[in-house]
ROPA-518787 format. One line per 8 residues: their letters; for each residue z, x, y of C-alpha. Coordinates in steps of 0.1 Angstrom, whole numbers, plus 5000, padded with zeros to 4 digits. Example, Ala and Ser with C-alpha at 12.3 -4.5 7.8 and 13.67 -1.06 7.14 Angstrom:
2
AS = 5078,5123,4955; 5071,5137,4989
% end
This chain:
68
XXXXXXXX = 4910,4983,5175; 4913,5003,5139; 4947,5000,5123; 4970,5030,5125; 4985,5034,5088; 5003,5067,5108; 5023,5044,5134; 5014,5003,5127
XXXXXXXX = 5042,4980,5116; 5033,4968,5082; 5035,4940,5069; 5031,4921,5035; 5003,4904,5054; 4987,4936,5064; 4950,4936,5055; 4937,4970,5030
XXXXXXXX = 4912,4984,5056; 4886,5010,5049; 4904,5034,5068; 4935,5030,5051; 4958,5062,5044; 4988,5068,5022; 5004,5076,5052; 5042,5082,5055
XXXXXXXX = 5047,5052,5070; 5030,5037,5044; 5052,5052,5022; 5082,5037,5040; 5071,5003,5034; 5064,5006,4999; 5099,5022,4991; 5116,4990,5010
XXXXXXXX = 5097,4964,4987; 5095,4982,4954; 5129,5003,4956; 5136,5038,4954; 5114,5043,4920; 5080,5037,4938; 5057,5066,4935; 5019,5071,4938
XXXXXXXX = 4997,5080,4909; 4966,5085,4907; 4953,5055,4896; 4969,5034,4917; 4958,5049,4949; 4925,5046,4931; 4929,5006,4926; 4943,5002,4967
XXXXXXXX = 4906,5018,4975; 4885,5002,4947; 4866,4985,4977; 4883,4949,4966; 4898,4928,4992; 4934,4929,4994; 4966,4928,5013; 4998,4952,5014
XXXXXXXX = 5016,4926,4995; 4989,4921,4967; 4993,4961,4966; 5033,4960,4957; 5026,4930,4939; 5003,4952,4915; 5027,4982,4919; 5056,4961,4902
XXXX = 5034,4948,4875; 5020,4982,4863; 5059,4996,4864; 5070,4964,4844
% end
């Protein structure tokens, strides 16, 4: 069964799909591990669907680093 960004409980662990969407939700989770400055761009939704493996944690990882 595909992963539902809308509803699914995300995790660090959670796997970048093809069919991911900067959902809500997945907004939700990235305001709880980055804080209340986390905000899309352009380029970084860009890099989550660069078709390279990667995990929801490797994507805050990277979030942190470019606001560093």
């Amino acid at each position: 069964m595909a992963f539902d960004w809308h509803s699914d409980s995300i995790t660090r662990s959670t796997v970048v799909c093809a069919g991911y969407r900067n959902t809500q939700n997945v907004r939700r989770f990235m305001l709880e591990q980055c804080g209340a400055g986390f905000t899309f761009d352009r380029a970084f939704m860009a890099w989550i669907r660069n078709d390279t493996p990667k995990t929801m944690g490797e994507v805050v990882d990277e979030w942190k680093r470019r606001a560093a």
